[in-house]
C-alpha positions in Angstrom: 12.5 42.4 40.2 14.4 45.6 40.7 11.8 48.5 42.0 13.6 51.0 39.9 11.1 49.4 37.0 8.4 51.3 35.9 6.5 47.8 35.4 7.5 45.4 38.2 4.6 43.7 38.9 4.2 40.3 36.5 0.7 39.7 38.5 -2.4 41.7 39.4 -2.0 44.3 42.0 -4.7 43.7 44.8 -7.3 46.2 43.9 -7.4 44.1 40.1 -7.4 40.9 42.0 -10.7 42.6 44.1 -12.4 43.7 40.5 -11.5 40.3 39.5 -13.0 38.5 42.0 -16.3 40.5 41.8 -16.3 39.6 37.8 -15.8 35.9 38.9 -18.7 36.3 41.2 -20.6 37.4 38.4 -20.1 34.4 36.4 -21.3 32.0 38.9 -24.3 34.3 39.0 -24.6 33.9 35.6 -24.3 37.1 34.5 -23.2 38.4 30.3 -20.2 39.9 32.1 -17.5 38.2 30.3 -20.1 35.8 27.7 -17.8 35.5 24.9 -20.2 34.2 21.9 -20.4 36.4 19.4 -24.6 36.6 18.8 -24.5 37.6 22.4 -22.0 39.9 21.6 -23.9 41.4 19.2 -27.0 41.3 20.4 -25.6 43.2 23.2 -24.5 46.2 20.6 -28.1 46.5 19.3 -29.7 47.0 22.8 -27.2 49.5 23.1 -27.6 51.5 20.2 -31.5 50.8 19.4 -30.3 49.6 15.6 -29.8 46.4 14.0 -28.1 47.3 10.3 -24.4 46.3 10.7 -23.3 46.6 7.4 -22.8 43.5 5.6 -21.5 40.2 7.1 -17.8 39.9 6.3 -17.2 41.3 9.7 -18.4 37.8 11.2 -15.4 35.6 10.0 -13.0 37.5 12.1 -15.6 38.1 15.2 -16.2 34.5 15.2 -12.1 33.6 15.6 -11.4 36.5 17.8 -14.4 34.4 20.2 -13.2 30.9 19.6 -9.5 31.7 20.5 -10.4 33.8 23.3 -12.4 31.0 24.9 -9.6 28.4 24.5 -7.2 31.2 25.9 -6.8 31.0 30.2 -8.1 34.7 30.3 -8.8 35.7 34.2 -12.2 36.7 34.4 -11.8 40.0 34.3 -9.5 39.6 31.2 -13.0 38.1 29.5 -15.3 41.1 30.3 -12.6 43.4 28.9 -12.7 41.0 25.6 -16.5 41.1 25.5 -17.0 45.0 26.0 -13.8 45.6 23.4 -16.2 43.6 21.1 -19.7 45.2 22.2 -17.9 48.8 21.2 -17.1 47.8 18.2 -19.9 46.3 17.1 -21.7 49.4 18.2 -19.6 51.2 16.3 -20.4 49.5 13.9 -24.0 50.5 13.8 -23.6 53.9 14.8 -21.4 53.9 11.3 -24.0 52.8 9.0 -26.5 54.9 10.3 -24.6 57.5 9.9 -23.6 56.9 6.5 -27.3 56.5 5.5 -28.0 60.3 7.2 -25.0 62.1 5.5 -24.2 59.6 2.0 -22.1 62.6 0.9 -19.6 61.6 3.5 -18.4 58.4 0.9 -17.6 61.2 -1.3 -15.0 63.0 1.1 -11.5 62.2 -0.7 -8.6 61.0 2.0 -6.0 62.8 0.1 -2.8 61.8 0.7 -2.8 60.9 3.7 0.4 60.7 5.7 1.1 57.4 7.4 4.0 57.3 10.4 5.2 53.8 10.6 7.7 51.8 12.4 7.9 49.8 15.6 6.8 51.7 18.7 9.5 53.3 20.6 11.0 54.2 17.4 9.6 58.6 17.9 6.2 57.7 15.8 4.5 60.0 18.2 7.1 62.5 18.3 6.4 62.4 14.2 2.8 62.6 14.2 2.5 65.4 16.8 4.9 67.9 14.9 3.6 67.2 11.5 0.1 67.7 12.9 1.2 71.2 14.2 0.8 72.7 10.7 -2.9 74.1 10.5 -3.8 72.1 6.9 -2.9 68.9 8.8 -4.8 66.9 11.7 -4.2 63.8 14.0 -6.7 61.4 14.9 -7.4 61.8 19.2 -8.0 59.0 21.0 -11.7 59.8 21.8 -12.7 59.9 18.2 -10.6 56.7 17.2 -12.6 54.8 19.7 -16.0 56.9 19.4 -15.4 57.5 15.8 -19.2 58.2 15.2 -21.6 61.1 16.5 -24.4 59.0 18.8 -26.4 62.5 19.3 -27.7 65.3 17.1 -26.5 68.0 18.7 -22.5 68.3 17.8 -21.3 70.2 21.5 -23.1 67.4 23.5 -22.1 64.4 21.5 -18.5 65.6 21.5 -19.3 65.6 25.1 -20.4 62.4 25.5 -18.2 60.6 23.0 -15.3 62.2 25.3 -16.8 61.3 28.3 -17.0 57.8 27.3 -13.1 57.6 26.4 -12.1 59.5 29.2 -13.8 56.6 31.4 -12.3 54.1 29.2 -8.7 55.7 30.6 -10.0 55.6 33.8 -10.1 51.5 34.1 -7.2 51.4 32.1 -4.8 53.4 34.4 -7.0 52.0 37.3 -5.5 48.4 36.2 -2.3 49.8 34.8 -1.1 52.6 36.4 2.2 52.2 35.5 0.9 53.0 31.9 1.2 57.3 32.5 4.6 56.9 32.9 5.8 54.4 29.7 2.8 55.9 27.0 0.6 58.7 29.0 -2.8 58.7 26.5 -4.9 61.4 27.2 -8.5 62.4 25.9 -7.7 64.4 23.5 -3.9 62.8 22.0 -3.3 61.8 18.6 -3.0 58.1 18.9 -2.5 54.8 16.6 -5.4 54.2 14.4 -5.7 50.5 14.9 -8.6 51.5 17.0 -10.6 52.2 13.5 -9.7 48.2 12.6 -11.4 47.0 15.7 -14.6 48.2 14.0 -13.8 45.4 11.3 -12.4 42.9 14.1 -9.0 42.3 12.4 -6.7 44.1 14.4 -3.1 42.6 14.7 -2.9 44.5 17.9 -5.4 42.0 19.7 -2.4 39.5 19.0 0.6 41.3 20.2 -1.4 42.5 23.3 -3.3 39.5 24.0 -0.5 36.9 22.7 -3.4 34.7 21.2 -0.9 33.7 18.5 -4.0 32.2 16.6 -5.6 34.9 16.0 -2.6 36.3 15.1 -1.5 33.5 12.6 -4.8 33.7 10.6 -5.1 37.7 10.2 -1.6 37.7 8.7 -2.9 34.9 6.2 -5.7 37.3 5.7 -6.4 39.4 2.8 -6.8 43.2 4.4 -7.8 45.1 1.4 -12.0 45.0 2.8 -10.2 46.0 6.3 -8.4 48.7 4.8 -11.7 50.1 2.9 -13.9 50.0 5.7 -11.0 51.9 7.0 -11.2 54.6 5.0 -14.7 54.7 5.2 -14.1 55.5 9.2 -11.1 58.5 8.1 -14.2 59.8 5.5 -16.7 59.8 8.3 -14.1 61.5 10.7 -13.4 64.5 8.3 -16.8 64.8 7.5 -17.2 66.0 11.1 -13.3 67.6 11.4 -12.3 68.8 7.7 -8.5 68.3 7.5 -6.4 68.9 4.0 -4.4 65.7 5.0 -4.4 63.1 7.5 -1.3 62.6 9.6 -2.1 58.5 10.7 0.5 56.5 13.0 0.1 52.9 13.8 2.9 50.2 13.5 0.4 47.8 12.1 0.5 49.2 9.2 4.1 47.5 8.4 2.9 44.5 8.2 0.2 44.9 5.3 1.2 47.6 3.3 0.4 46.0 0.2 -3.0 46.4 1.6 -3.0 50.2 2.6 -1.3 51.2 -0.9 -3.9 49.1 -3.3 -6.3 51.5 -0.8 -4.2 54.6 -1.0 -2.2 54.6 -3.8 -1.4 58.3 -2.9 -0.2 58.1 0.5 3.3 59.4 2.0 4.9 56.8 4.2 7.1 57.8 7.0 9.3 54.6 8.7 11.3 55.1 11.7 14.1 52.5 12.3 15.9 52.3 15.7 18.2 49.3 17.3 15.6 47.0 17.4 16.9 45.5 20.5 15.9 48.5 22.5 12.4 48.9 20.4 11.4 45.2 21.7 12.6 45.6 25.0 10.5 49.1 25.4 7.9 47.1 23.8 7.5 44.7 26.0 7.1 46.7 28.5 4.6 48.5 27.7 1.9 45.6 26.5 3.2 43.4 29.6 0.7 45.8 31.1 -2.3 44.9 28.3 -1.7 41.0 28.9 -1.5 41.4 32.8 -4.9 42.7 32.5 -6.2 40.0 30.4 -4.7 37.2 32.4 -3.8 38.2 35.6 -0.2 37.4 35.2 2.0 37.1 32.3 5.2 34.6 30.9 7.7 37.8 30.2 9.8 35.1 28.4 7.4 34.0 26.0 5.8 37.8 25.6 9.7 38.5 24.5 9.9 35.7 22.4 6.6 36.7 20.4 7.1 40.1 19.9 11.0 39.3 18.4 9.2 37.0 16.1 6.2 38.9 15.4 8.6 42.2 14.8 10.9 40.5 12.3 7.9 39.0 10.4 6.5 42.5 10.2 10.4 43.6 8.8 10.2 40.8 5.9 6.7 41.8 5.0 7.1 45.6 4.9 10.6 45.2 2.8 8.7 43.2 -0.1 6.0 45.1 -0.1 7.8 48.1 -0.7 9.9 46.6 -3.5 6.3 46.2 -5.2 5.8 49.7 -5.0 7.2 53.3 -5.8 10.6 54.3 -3.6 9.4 57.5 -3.8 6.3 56.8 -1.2 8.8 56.0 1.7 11.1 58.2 3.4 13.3 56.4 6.4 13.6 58.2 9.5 17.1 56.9 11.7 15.3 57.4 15.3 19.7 59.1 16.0 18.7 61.8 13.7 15.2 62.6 14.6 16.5 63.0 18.2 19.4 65.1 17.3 17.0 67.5 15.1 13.4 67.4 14.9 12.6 70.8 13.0 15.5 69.4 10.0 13.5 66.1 10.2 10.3 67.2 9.6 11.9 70.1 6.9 12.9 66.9 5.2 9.9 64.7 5.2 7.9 67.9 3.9 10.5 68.4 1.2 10.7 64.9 0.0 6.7 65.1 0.2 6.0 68.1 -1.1 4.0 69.1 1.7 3.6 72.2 3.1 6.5 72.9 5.9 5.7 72.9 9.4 7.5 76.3 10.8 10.7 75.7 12.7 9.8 78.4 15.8 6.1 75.5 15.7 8.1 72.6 16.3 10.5 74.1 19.1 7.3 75.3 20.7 6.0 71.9 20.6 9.2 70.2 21.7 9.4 72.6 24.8 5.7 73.1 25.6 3.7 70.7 23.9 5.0 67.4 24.7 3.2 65.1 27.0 6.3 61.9 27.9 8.7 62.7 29.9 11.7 62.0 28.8 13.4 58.9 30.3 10.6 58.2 32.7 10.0 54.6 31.2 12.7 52.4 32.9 12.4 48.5 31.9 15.1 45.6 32.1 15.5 43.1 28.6 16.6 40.2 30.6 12.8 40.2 32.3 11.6 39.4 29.0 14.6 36.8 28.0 16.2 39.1 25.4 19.4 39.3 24.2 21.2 42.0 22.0 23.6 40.1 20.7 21.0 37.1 19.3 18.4 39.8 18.4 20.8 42.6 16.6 22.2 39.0 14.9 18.7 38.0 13.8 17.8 41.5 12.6 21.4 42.3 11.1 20.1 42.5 7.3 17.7 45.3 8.5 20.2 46.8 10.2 22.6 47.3 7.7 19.9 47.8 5.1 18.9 51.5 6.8 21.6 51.7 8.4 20.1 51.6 12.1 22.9 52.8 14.8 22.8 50.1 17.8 24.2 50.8 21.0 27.0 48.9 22.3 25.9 45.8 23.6 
């Protein structure tokens, strides 16, 4: 593979191969490390957090098949403990999140007004979206620490933010540890405005654990699922998170979203949706770049064939769903953004979203700032090859050519 690739390595480097050895070690010790059964699981979260009210039980249906498929799946052992502690946080959060709710009831009475939702396939400028939306003062971003730490665990505020940062930070830490290669293709930081799938974790039906994963299983069922308790218990988590951080609206991104918008407009009938369309040739490839790096981790090494084959399926599906969905609802909630003309002018962009919205503008001089100063990717630093992962513009562009044409989407030449 050529080693002008930001990802070249299909395999663990050796210092993963070391960590995974010692988690092997650990198994034939018998240790929890990578247990994947859920009562263990969640007995696990209420050492943790000293509480045992989790809210209900409809969260065990999709715990339960996240488990079973991820002990048929040939994880590395590694890959399990990452599985187990992804579901021990949740399920703490979990607990945190009803406790919290029983301290501060009022919070179910915070309205989510609005709330602005950036869609489309990553690598389409989502993030370049939410960032210069979110640099008008009436309107917030999530940051990665609260999306995974979304409850306060202390009393006092400065040392909980503290802590809850703390804890992300050295989430980062073994991620970039594994993946290093991940600060050049999506560089997340503490304290970045990131996609709010991390808030569906908490319910365990999170089409992300799919696409990353590639346990097409799990997959298949939540997309036969009906969402609309996900998507409250969602909004739940965006109440608790302003009752902490007050925000007039809430400027959301994840691509997730596309695929169940039926579900997140029956929960906010009010909300603004922003999609981004690009050649979805280069969106997949880019794509598959970047979770090559989440399935590496899981399993030591990775088919980039069949990760490029799932991700052309899985995006298309997502296409078909979105486009009836919207012709259920109001044109009026959408507004397109062609990823050619949010490149050649951001500041008209967002002038345009706002006006179609009727939200407040976000001053040009702000978003030039932004573009110059505030910015975290560098521009052109994400290098990846299609043909690692079996795709071909011609069959894809083909495959996608009624959603091409439909908005339009300017594809390079082939």
């Amino acid at each position: 593979m050529s080693t002008s690739l930001t990802v070249r390595n299909l395999e663990y480097t050796w210092q993963a191969r070391l960590v995974d050895s010692l988690a092997r070690v650990g198994e034939i010790l018998g240790l929890p490390l990578g247990k994947l059964e859920a009562e263990s699981i969640l007995a696990s979260a209420k050492r943790q957090t000293g509480l045992t009210d989790f809210g209900g039980t409809g969260f065990h249906e999709p715990l339960d098949k996240i488990v079973d498929v991820a002990k048929d799946a040939e994880l590395a052992s590694l890959g399990r403990v990452f599985i187990r502690q992804t579901m021990i946080r949740a399920a703490c959060n979990r607990l945190w999140m009803r406790e919290y709710l029983k301290k501060h009831p009022e919070a179910r009475e915070i309205p989510v007004k609005r709330p602005v939702f950036v869609l489309g396939f990553p690598r389409t400028g989502t993030t370049v979206l939410q960032n210069l939306l979110c640099e008008h003062p009436d309107r917030r971003g999530l940051q990665f620490w609260e999306l995974t730490h979304p409850v306060p665990m202390l009393d006092d505020v400065a040392k909980d933010e503290a802590k809850r940062k703390r804890s992300a930070k050295s989430m980062l830490d073994i991620g970039y540890f594994i993946a290093p290669e991940m600060a050049e293709v999506h560089e997340v930081l503490t304290e970045s405005f990131e996609e709010c799938w991390y808030l569906f974790s908490n319910t365990f039906q999170v089409l992300n654990y799919d696409l990353a994963s590639g346990m097409r299983a799990y997959g298949d069922w939540i997309l036969e699922h009906d969402m609309t308790e996900a998507y409250k218990e969602y909004r739940t988590s965006l109440q608790v998170l302003l009752h902490q951080r007050p925000a007039e609206n809430l400027v959301l991104k994840c691509p997730e979203h596309l695929w169940f918008l039926d579900s997140l407009l029956e929960v906010f009938p009010d909300a603004c949706i922003i999609w981004t369309h690009r050649d979805p040739f280069d969106s997949i490839a880019s794509y598959c770049s970047l979770i090559s790096m989440g399935r590496r981790s899981l399993f030591g090494t990775i088919d980039p064939h069949d990760l490029g084959k799932q991700v052309t399926e899985r995006f298309h599906l997502g296409i078909e769903r979105a486009l009836a969905a919207r012709a259920r609802h109001d044109e009026k909630r959408f507004f397109d953004v062609p990823f050619d003309q949010l490149i050649k002018d951001q500041a008209g962009m967002i002038a345009r979203i706002c006006e179609h919205f009727d939200l407040d503008p976000t001053d040009a001089a702000t978003v030039q700032a932004w573009l110059e100063n505030g910015r975290k990717d560098k521009r052109g630093a994400h290098q990846y090859s299609a043909e690692t992962y079996g795709l071909d513009p011609v069959a894809i562009r083909a495959r996608y050519a009624d959603y091409i044409e439909r908005f339009s989407v300017k594809c390079r030449a082939a």
